[in-house]
Residue, then its C-alpha position, 0 to 999 in steps of 0.5 A: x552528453x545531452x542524451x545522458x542527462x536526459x537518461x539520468x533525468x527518466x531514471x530519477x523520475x522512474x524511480x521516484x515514482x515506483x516509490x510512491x506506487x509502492x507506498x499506496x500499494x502497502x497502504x491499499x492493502x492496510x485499509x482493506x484489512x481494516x475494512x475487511x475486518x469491519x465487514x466480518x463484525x457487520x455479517x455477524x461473522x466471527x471477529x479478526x484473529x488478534x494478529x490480524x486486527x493488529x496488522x490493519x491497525x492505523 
């Protein structure tokens, strides 16, 4: 009984966690399209495609 509640413990605990690295992994990944598009305006590259700008909005 004991070995249970341990077992449902670390599985909630497992999952919570994997909730929240996925959050920051999306949210990583929204800043460096943001700053990737930034980068391309200060090399004088030309600028983010319109559905890019978009996706690395706030």
């Amino acid at each position: 009984m004991h070995a249970t509640r341990i077992t449902v413990a670390l599985l909630a605990c497992l999952t919570l966690s994997a909730c929240g690295m996925a959050k920051a992994a999306r949210t990583g990944g929204q800043t460096f399209d943001k700053y990737g598009c930034m980068a391309r305006d200060f090399k004088s590259q030309p600028p983010c495609e319109p559905a890019e700008a978009a996706a690395s909005g706030p």
